[in-house]
C-alpha positions in Angstrom: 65.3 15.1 42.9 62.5 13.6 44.3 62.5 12.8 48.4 59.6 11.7 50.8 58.3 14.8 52.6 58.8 14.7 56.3 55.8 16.2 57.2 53.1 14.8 54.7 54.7 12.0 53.2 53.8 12.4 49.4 57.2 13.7 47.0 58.9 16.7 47.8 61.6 18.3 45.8 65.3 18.6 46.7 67.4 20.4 44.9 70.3 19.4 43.0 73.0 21.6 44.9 71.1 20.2 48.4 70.6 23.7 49.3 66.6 23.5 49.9 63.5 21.4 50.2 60.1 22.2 49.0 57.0 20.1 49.1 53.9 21.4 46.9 51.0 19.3 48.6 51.6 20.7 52.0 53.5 23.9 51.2 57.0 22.8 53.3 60.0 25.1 52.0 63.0 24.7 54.3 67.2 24.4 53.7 68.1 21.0 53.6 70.0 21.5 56.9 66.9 22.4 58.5 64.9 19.1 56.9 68.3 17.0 58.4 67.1 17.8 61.9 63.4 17.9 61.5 63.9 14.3 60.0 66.4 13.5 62.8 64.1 15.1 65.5 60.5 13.9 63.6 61.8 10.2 62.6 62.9 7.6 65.0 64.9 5.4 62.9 67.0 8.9 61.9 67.4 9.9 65.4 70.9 8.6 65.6 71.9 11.5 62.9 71.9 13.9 65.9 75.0 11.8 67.2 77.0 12.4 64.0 76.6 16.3 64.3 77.0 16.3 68.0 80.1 14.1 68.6 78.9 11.9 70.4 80.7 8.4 69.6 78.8 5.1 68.7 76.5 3.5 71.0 75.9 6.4 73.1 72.5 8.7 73.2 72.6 10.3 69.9 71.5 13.7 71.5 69.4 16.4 71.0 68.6 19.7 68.7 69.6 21.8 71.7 73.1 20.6 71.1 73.2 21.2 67.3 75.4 24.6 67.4 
C-alpha cells in the first residue's frame, strides 16, 4: 500500500499486515509503530496521536515520546 513518506515526502510502501515501512527514494525502513511516533513527533497536525497512546483524555496536551512505554 502506498503512504506519503514522513521523511521525504514521495510514496513509501506499507505493508499489508502494517508490520513495516519502507521508502526507496530516501532509503527509510522502520516498523509501522516506529513511523506512528515519528509522524506523531515529526507532524503537527498528528501530534494529538501521542494522547491516544498516553491516556491522556481529550483536550488536554497530547504528550510526549518520553511517555510512550
Amino acid at each position: 500500500m502506498k503512504i506519503k513518506c514522513p521523511k521525504c515526502k514521495k510514496n513509501a510502501e506499507l505493508s499489508m499486515d502494517f508490520s513495516f515501512v519502507k521508502c526507496d527514494n530516501c532509503d527509510l525502513d522502520m516498523s509501522y509503530g516506529e513511523y506512528v511516533k515519528f509522524i506523531a513527533h515529526n507532524e503537527p497536525t498528528y501530534s494529538d496521536i501521542l494522547g491516544d497512546y498516553t491516556g491522556s483524555t481529550e483536550g488536554q496536551a497530547a504528550g510526549s515520546l518520553d511517555e510512550w512505554d
